[in-house]
C-alpha positions as CSV (number, residue, x, y, z in Angstrom):
1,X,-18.1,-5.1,-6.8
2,X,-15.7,-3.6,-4.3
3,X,-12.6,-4.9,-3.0
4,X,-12.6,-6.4,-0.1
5,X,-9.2,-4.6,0.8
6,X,-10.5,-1.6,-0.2
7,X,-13.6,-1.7,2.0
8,X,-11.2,-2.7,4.9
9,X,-9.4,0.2,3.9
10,X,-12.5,2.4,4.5
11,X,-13.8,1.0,7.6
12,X,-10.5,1.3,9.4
13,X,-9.8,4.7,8.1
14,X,-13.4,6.4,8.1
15,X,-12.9,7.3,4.6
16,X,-15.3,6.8,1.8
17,X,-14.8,3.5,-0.4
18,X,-14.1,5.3,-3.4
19,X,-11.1,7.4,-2.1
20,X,-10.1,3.5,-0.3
21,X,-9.9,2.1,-3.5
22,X,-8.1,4.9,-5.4
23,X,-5.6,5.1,-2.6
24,X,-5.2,1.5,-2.8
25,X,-4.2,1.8,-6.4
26,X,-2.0,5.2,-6.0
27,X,0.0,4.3,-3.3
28,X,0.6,0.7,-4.0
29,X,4.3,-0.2,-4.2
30,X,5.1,-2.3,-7.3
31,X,4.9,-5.8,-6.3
32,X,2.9,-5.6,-3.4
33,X,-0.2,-6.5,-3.4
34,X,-3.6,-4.8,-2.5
35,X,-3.5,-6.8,0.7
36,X,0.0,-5.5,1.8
37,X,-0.8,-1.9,0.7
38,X,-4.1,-2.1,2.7
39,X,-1.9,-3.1,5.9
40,X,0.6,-0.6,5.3
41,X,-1.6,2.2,4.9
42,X,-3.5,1.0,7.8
43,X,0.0,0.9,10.0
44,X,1.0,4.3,8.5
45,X,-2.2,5.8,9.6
46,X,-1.9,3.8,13.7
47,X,1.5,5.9,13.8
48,X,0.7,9.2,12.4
49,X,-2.0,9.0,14.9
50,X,0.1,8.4,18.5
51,X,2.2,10.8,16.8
52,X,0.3,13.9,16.7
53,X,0.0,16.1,19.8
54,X,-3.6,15.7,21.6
55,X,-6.1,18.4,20.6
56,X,-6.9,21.1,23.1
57,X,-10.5,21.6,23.3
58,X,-11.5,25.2,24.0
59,X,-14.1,25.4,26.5
């Protein structure tokens, strides 16, 4: 059964729940748990997203 941090993970990133999980695991900090990663990734994703220059669509 899947995590539910790792679905969460999915849902708020579009990403399969496979690569959720996995990146759930890799980038998890030691001592912080799936919960915490699955707000930081979330977070990190939010501000690499305002970030990034809007795309020009070519008509």
């Amino acid at each position: 059964m899947a995590k539910v941090d790792a679905i969460r993970l999915s849902s708020e990133l579009g990403i399969d729940l496979v690569q959720a999980a996995l990146r759930l695991r890799r980038e998890g900090a030691p001592g912080e748990t799936d919960y915490d990663t699955c707000l930081r990734l979330i977070a990190d994703e939010g501000r690499n997203r305002r970030r990034r220059p809007p795309e020009q669509s070519q008509a």
